[in-house]
gemmi code that builds the backbone of each chain (N, CA, C; Angstrom):
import gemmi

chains = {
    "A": [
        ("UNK", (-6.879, 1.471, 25.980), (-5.965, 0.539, 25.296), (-4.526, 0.840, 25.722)),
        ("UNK", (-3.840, 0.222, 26.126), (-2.120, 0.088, 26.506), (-1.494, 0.174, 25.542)),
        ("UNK", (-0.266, 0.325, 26.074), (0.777, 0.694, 24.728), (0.982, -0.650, 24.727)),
        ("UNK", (1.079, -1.459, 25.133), (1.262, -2.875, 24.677), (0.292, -3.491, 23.942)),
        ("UNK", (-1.188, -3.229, 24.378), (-2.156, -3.941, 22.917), (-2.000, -2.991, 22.006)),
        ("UNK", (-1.804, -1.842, 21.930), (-1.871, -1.112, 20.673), (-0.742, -1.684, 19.594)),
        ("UNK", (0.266, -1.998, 20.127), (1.412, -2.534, 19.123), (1.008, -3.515, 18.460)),
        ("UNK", (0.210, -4.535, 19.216), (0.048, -5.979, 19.055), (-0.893, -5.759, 18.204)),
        ("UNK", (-1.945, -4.443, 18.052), (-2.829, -4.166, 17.029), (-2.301, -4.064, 15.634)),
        ("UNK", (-1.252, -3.328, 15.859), (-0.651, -1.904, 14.758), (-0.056, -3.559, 14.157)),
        ("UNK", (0.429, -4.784, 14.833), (1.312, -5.667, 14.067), (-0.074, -6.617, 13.619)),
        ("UNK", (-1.269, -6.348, 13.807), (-1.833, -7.364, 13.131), (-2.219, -6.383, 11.829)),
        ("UNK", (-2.840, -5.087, 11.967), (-2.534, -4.379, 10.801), (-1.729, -4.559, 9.627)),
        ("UNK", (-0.598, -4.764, 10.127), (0.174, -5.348, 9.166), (0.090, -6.563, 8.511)),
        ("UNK", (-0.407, -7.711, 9.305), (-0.777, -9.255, 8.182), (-1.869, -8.296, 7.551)),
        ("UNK", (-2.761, -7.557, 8.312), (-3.712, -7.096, 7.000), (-3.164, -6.750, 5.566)),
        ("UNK", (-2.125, -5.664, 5.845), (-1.502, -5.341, 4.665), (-0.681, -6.754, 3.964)),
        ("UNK", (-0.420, -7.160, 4.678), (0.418, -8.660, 3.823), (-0.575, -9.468, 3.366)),
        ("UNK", (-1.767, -9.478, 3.885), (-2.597, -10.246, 3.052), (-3.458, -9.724, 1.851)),
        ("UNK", (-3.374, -8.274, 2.224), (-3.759, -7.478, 0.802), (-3.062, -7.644, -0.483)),
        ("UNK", (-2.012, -7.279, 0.208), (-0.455, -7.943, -1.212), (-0.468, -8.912, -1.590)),
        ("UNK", (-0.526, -10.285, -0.708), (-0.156, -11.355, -1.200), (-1.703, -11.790, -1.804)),
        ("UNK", (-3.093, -11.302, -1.695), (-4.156, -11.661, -2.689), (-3.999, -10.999, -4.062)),
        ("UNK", (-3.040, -9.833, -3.844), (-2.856, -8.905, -5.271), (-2.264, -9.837, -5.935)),
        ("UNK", (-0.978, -10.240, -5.518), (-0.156, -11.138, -6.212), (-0.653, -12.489, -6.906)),
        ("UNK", (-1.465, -12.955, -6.124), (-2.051, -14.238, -5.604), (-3.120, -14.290, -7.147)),
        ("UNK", (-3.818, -13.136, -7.528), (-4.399, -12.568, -8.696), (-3.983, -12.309, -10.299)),
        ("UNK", (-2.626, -12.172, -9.907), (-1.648, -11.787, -10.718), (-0.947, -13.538, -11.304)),
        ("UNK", (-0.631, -14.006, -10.516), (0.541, -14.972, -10.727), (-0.644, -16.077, -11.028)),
        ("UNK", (-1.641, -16.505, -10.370), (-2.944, -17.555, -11.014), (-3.540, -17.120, -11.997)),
        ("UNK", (-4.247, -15.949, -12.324), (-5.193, -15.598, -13.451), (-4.329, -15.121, -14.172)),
        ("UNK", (-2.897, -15.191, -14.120), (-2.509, -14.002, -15.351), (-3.136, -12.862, -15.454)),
        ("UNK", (-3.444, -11.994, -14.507), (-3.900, -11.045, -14.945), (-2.867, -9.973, -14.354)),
        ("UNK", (-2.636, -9.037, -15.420), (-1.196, -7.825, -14.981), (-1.888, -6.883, -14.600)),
        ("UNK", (-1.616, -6.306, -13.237), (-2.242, -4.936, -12.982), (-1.897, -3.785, -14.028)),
        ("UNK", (-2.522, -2.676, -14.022), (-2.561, -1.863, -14.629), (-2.178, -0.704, -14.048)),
        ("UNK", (-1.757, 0.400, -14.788), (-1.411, 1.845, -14.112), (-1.707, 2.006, -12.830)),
        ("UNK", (-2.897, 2.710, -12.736), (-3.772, 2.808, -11.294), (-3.890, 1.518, -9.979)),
        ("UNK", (-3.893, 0.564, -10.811), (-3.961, -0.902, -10.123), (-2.568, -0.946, -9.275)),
        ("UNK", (-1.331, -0.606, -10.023), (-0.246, -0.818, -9.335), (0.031, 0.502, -8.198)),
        ("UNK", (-0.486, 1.386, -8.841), (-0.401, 2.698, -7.753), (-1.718, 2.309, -6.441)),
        ("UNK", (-2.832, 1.522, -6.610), (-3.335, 1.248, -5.112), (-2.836, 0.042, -4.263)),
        ("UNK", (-1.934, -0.965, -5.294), (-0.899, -1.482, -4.491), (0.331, -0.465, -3.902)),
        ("UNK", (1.015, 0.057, -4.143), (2.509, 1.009, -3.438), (1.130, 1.977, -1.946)),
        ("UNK", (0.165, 2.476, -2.776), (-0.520, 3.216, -1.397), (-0.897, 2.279, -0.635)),
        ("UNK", (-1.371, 0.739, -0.656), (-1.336, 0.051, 0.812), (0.294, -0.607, 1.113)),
        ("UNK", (1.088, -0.468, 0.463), (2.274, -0.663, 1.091), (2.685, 0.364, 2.037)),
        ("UNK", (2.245, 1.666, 1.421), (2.523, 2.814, 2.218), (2.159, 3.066, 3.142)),
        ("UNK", (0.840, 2.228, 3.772), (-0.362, 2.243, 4.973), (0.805, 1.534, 6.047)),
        ("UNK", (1.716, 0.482, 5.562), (2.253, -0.203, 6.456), (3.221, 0.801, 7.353)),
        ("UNK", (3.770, 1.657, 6.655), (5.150, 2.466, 7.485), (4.842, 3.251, 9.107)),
        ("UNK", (3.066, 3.691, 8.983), (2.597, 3.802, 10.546), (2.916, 2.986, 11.032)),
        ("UNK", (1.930, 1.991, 10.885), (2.348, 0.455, 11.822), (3.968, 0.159, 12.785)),
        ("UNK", (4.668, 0.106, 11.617), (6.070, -0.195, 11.439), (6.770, 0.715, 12.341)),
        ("UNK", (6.734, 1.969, 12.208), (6.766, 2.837, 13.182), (6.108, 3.046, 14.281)),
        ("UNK", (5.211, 2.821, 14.716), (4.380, 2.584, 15.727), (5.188, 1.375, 17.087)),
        ("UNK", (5.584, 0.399, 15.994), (6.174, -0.775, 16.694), (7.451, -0.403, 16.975)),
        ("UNK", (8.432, 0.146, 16.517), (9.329, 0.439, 16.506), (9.658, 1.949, 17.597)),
        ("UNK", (8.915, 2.588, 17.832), (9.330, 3.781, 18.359), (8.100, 3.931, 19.531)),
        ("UNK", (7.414, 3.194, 19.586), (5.921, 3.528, 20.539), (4.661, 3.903, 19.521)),
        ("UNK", (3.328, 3.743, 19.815), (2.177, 4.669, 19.171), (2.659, 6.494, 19.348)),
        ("UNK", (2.400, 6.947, 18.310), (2.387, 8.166, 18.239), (0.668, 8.599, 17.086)),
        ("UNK", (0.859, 9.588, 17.349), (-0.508, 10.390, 16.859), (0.228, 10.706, 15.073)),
        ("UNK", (1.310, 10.959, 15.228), (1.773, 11.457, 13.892), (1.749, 9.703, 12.947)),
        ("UNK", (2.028, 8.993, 14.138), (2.535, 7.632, 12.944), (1.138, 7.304, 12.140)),
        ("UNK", (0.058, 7.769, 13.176), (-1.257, 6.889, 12.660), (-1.701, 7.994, 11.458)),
        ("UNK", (-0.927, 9.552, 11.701), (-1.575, 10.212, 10.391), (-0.689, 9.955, 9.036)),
        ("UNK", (0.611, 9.129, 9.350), (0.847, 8.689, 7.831), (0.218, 7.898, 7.604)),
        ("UNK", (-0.197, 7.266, 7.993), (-1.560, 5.724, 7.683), (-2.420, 6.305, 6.975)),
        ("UNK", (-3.198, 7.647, 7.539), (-3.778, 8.090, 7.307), (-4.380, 8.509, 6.169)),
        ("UNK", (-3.101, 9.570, 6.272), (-2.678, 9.950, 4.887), (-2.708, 8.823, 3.298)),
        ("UNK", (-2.169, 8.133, 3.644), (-2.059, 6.910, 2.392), (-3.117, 6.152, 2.300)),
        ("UNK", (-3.702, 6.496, 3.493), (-5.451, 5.826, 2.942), (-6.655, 6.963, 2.305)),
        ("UNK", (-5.830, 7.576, 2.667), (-7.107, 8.897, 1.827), (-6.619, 8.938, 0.229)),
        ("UNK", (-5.090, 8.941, 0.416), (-4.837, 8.867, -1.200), (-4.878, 7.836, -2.295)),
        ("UNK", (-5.052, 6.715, -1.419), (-5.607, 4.890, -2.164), (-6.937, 5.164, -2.314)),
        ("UNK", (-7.561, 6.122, -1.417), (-9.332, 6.171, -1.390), (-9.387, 6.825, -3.252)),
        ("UNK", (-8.873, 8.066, -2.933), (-9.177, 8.935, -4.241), (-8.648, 7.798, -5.674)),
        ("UNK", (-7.220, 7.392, -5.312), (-6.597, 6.386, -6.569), (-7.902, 5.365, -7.043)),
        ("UNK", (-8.570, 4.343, -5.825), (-9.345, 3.847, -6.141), (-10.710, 4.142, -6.691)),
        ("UNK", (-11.369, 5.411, -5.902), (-12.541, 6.127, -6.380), (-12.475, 6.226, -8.013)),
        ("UNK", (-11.276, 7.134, -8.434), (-11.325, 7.283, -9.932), (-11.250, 6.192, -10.680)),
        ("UNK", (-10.575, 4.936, -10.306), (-10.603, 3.589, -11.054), (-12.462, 3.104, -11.375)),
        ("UNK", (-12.949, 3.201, -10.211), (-14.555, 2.953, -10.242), (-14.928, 3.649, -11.265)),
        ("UNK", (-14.452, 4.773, -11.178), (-15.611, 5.890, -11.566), (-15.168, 5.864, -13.500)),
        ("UNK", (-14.217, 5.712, -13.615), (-14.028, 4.868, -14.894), (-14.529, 4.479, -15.431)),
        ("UNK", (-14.814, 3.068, -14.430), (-15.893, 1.359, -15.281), (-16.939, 1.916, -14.616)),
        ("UNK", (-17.524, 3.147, -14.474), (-19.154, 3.384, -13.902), (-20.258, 3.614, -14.791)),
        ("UNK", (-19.823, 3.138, -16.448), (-20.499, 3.600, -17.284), (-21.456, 2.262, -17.535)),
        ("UNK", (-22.859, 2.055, -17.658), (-23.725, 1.157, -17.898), (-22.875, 0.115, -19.098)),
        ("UNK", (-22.755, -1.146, -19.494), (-22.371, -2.206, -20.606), (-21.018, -2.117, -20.005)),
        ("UNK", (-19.929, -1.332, -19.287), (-18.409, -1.504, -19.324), (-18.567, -2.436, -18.535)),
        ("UNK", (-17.305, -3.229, -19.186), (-17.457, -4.543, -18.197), (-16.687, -4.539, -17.207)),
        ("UNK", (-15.401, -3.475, -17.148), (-14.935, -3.445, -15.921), (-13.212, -3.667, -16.199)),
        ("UNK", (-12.391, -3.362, -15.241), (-10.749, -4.221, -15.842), (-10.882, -4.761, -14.841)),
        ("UNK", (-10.421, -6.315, -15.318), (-10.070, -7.422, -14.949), (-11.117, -8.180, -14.530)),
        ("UNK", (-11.068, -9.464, -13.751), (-12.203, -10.265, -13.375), (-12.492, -9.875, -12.132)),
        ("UNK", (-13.777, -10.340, -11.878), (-14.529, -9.646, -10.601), (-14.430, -10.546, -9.280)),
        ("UNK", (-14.369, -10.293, -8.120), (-14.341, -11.279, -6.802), (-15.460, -11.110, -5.950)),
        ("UNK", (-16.458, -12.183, -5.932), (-17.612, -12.115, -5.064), (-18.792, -10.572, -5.823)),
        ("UNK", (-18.277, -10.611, -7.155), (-18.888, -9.719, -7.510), (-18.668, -7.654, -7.706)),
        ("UNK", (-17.583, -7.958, -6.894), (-16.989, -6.345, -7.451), (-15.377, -7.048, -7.736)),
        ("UNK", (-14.957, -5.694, -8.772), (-13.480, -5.911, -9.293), (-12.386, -5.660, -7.937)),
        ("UNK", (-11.426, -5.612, -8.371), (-10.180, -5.407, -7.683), (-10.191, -4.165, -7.040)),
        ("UNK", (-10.314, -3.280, -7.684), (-10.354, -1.795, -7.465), (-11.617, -1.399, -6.209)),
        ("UNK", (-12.689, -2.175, -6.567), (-13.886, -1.703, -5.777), (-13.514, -1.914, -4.198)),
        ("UNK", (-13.062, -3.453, -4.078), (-12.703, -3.969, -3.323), (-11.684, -3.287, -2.220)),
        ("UNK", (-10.416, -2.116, -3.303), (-9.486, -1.182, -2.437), (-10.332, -0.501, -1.932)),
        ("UNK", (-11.139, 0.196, -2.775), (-11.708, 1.279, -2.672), (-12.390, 0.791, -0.934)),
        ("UNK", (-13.414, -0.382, -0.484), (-13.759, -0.731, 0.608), (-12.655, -0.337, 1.213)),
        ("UNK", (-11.308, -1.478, 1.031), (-10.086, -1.578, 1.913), (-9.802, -0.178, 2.646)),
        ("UNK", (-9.606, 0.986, 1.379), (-9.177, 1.517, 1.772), (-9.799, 2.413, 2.793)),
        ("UNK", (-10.771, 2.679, 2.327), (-12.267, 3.536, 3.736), (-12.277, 3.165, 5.089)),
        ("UNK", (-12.387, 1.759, 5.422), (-12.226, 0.592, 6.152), (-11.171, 1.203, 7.064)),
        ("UNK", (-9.931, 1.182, 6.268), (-8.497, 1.394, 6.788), (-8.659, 2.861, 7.853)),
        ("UNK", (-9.228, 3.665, 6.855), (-9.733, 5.865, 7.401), (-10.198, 5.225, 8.976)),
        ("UNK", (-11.474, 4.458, 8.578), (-12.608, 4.198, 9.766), (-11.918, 3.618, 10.638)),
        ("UNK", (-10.583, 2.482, 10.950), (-10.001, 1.773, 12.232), (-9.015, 2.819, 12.518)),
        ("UNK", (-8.340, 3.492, 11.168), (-7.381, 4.541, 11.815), (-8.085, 5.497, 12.955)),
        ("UNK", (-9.116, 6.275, 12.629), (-9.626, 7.018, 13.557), (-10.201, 6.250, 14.605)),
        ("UNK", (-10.289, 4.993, 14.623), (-11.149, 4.664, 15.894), (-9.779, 4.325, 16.843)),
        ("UNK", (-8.751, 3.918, 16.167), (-7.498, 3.658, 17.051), (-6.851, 5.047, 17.699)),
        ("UNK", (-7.417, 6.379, 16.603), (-6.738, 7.469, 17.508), (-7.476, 7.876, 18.937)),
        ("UNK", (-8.773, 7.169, 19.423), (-9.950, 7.712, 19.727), (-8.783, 6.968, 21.658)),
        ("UNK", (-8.101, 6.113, 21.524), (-7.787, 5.577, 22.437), (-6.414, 6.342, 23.205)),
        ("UNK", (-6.506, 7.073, 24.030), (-5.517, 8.276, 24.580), (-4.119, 7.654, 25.151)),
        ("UNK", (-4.774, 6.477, 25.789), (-3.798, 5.774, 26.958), (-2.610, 4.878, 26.440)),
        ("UNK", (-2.771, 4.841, 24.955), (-1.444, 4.142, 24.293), (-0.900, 5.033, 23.947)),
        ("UNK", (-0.504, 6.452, 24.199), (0.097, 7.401, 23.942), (0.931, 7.770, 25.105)),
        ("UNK", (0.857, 6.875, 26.127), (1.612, 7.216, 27.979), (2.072, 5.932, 27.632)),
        ("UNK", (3.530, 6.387, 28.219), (4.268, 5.182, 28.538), (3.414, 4.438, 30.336)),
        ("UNK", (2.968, 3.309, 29.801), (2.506, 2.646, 30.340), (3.865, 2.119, 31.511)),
        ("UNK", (4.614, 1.885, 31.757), (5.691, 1.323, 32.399), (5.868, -0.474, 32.028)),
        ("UNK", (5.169, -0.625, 31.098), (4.868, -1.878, 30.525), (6.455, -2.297, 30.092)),
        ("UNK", (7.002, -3.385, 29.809), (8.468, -3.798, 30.161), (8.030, -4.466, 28.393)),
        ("UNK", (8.416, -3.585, 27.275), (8.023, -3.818, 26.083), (9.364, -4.814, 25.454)),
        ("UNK", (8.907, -5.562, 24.584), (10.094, -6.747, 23.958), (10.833, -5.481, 23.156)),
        ("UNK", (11.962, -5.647, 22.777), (12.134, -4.762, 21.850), (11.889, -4.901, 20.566)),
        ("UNK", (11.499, -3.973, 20.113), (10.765, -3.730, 18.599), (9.741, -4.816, 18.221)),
        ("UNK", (8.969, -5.325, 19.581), (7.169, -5.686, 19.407), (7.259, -6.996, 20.045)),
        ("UNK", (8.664, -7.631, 19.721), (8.423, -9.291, 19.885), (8.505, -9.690, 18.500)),
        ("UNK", (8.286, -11.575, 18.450), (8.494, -12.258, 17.299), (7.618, -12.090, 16.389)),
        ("UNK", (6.272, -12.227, 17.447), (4.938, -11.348, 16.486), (4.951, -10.300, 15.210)),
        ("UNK", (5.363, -9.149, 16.170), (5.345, -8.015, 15.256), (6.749, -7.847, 14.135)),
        ("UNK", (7.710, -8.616, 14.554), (8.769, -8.376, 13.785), (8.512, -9.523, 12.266)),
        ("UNK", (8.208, -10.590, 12.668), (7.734, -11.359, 11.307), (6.804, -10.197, 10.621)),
        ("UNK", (5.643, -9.792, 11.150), (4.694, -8.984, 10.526), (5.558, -8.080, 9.407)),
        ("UNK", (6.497, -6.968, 10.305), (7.813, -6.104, 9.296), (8.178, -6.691, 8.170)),
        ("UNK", (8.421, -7.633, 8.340), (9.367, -8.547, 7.421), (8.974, -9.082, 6.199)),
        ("UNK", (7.384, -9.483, 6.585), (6.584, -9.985, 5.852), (6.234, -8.931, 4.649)),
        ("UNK", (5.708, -7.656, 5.433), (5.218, -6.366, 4.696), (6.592, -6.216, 3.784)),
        ("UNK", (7.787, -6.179, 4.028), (8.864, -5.448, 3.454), (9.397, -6.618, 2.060)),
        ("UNK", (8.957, -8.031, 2.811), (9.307, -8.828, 1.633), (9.119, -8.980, 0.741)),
        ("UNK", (7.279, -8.937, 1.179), (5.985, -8.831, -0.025), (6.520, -7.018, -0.923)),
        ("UNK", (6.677, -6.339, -0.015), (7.153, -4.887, -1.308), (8.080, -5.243, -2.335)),
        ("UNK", (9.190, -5.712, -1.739), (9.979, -5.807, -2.380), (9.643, -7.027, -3.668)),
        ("UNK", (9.449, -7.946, -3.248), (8.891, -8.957, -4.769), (7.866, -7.485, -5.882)),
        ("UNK", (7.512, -6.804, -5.338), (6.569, -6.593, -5.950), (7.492, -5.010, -6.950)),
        ("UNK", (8.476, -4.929, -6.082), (9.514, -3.758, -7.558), (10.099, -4.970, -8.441)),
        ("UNK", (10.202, -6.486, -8.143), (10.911, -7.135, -8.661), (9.604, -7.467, -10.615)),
        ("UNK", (8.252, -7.460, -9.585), (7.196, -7.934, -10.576), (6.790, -6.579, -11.720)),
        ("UNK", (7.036, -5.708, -10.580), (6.930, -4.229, -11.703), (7.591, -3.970, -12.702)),
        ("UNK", (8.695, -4.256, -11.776), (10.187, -4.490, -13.322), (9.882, -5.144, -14.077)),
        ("UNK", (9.544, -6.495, -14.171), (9.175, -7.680, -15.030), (7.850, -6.993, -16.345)),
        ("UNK", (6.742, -6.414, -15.240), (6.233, -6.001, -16.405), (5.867, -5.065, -17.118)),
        ("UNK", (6.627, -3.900, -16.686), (6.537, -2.770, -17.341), (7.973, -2.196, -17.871)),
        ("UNK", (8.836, -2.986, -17.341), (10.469, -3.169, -17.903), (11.091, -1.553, -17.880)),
        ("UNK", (11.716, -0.863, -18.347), (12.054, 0.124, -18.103), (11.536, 1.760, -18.994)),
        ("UNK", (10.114, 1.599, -19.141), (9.431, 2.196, -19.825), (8.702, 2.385, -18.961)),
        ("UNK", (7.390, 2.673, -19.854), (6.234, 3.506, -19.069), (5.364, 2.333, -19.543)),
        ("UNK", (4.396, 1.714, -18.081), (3.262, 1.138, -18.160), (2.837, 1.223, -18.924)),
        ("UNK", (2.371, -0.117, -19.843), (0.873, 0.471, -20.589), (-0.405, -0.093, -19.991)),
        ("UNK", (-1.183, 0.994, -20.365), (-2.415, 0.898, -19.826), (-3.302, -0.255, -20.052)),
        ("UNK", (-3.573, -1.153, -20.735), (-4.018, -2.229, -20.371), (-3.008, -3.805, -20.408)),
        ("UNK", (-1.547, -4.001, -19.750), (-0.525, -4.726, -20.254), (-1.146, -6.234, -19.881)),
        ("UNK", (-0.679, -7.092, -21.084), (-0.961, -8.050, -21.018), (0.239, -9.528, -21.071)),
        ("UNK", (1.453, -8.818, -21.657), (2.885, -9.387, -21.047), (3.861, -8.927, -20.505)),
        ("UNK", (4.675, -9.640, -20.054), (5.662, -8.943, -18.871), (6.847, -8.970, -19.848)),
        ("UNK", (6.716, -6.845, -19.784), (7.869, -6.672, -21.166), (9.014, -6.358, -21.115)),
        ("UNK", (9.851, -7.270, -19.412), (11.000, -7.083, -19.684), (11.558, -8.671, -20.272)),
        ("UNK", (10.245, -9.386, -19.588), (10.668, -10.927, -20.266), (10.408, -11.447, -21.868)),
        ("UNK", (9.886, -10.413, -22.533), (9.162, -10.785, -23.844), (10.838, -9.950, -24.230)),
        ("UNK", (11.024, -8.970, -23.699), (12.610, -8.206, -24.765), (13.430, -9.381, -24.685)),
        ("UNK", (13.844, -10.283, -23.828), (15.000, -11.179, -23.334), (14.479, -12.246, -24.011)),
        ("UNK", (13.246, -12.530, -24.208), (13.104, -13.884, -25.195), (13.178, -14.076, -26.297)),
    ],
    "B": [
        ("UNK", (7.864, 2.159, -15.444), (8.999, 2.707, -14.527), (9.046, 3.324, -13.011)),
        ("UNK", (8.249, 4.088, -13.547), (7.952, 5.187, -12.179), (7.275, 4.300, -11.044)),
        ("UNK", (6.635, 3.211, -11.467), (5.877, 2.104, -10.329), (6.640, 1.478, -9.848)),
        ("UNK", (7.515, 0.804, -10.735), (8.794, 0.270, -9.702), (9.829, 0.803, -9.112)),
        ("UNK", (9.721, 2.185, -9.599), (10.675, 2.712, -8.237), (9.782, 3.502, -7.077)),
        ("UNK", (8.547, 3.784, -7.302), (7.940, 3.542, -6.068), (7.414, 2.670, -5.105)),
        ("UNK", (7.489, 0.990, -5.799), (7.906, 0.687, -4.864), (9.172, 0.086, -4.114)),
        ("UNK", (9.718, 0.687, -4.837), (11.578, 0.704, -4.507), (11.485, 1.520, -3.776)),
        ("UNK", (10.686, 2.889, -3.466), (10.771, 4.198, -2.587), (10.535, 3.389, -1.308)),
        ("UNK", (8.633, 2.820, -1.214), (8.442, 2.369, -0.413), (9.262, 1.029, 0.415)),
        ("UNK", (9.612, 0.329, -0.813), (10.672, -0.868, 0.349), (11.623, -0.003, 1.715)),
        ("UNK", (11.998, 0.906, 0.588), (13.660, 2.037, 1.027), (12.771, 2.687, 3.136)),
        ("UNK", (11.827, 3.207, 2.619), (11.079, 4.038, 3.168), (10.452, 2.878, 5.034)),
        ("UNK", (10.203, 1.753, 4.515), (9.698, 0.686, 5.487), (11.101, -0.015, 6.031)),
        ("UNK", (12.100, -0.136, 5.403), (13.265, -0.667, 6.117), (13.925, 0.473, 6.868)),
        ("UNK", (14.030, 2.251, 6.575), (14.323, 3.102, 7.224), (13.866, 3.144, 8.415)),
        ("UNK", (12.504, 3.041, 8.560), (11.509, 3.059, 9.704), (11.560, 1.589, 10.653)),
        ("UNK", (11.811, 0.845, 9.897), (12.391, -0.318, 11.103), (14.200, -0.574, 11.786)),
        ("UNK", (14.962, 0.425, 10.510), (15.952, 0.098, 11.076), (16.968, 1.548, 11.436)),
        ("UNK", (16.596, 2.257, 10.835), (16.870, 3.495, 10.681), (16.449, 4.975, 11.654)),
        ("UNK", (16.742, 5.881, 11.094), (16.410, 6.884, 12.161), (15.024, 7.160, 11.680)),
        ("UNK", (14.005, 7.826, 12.904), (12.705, 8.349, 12.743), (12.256, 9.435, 12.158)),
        ("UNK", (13.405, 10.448, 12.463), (13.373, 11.536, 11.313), (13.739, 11.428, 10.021)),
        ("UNK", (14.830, 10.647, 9.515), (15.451, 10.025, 8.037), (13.742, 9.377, 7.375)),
        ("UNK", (13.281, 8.979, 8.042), (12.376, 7.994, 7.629), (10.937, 8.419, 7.569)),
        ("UNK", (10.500, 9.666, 8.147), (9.365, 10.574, 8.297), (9.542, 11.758, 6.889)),
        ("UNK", (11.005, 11.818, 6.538), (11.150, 12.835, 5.488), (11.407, 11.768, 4.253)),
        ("UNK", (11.497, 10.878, 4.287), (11.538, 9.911, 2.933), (10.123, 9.330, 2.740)),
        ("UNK", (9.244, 9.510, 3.675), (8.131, 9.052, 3.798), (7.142, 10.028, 2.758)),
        ("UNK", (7.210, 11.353, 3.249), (6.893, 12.659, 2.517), (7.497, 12.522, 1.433)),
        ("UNK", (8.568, 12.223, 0.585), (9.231, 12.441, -0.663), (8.264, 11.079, -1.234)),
        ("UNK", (8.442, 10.308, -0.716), (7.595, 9.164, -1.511), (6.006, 9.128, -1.938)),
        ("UNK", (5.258, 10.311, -0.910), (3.923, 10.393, -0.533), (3.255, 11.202, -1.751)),
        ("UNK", (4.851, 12.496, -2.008), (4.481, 13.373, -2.907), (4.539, 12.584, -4.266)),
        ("UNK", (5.751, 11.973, -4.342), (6.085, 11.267, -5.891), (4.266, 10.438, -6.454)),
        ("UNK", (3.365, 9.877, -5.405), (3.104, 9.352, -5.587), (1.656, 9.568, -5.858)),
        ("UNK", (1.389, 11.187, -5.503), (0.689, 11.985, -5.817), (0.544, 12.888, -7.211)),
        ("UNK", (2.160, 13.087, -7.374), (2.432, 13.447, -8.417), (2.207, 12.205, -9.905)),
        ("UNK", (2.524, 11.167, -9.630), (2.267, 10.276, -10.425), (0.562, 9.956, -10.715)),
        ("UNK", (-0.367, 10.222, -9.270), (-1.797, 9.816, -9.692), (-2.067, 10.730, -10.564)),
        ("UNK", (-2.032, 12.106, -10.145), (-2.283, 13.683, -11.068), (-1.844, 13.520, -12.836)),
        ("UNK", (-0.709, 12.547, -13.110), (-0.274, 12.764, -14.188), (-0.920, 11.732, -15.249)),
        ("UNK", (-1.154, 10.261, -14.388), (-2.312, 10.003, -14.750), (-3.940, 10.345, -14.859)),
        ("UNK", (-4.335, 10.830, -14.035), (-5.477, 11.593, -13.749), (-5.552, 12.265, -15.306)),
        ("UNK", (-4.515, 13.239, -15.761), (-4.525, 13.879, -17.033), (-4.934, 13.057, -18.302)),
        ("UNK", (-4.503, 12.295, -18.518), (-5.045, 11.335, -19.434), (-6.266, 11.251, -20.051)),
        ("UNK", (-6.432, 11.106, -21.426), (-7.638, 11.247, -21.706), (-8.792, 10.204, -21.394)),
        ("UNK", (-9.967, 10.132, -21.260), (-10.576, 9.473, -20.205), (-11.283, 8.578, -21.599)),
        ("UNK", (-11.328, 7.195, -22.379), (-11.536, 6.370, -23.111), (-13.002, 5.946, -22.627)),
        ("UNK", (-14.005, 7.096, -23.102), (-15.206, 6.273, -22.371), (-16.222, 5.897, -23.672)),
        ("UNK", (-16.838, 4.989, -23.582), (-17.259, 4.223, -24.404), (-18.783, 4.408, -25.085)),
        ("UNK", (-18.841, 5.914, -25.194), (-20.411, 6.040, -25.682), (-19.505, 7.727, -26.955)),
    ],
}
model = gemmi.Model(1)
for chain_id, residues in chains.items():
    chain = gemmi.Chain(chain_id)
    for i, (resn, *xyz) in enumerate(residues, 1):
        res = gemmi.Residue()
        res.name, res.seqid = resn, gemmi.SeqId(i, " ")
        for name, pos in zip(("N", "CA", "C"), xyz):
            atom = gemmi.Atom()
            atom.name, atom.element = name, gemmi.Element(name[0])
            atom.pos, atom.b_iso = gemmi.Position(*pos), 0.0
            res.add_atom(atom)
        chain.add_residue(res)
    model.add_chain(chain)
structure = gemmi.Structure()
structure.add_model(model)
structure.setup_entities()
């Protein structure tokens, strides 16, 4: 693999992550349904999956960029594992509504494994680690730079939605209004 | 609280890395990685509401 498809990889990685967010949201803003503690912490760990990528595009593939990926997918793995292991009790019905049959959480929990399994198969490729002499756009092209933008936009709405519903307190664990807008009304 | 400023960390942390230096942005990366570890652990503590 070239250092030029590897970028073009590392930037589709990223709609992955933008489309992870924007179905979180997408969940949130149609069903009314407010994430919860853990829920919002395996959203920030796939935001956090994005900063390899991002770096990757920005500076070349490196071996270190793909182990912060890494890293934030092992720790969305464990965030999500314990969410399961929660609702793993026979009659619990689970938090929140289910998609195609597993919840939100189950679903990271895939995402996030998924994420371990392409990270290592992308380190497995030596030759995007040599500067290829490849005559690179700077910082990826239009491609990869929307991708940035996208990831950073979608974060950012999402300290704007955190604020909204956990206001300047501490989450509660199962929230069902957004309590900086219920203080102001 | 602590959720929205992580992902206030992470916005901070993804615009460093696109616009910023690589080292600034590899050590804010780690400060955010830990916060966010530290935050699962503190939940983790919590008493576990199980239903039998």
């Amino acid at each position: 693999m070239t250092q030029t498809r590897a970028i073009t990889l590392n930037a589709l990685s990223l709609y992955a992550v933008a489309l992870v967010l924007a179905a979180a949201f997408a969940a949130q803003l149609l069903l009314h349904e407010l994430p919860c503690p853990l829920c919002l912490l395996q959203r920030i760990l796939f935001a956090m999956l994005a900063i390899g990528p991002i770096l990757n595009i920005r500076f070349g593939p490196r071996p270190s960029h793909y182990a912060l990926s890494l890293l934030a997918a092992v720790a969305g793995a464990v965030a999500s594992t314990r969410q399961v292991l929660l609702h793993i009790m026979p009659g619990d019905p689970g938090y929140g509504s289910a998609l195609l049959g597993y919840h939100y959480y189950t679903w990271a929990l895939i995402g996030f494994i998924a994420a371990i399994v392409l990270l290592a198969a992308a380190l497995l490729f030596d030759r995007q680690f040599e500067d290829d002499g490849a005559a690179l756009p700077p910082t990826g092209g239009l491609f990869a730079q929307a991708a940035v933008w996208l990831v950073i936009g979608l974060t950012g709405l999402n300290v704007v939605s955190t604020l909204l519903e956990c206001g300047f307190g501490a989450c509660a664990d199962n929230p069902t209004v957004y309590e900086l807008l219920k203080r102001f009304s | 609280m602590e959720f929205t400023l992580l992902f206030l960390a992470a916005s901070i942390v993804m615009l460093v890395a696109w616009r910023g230096s690589r080292a600034l942005a590899l050590g804010l990366y780690a400060a955010a990685m830990i916060a966010c570890v530290a935050t699962y652990l503190h939940h983790a503590t919590d008493t576990l509401k199980l239903s039998f």
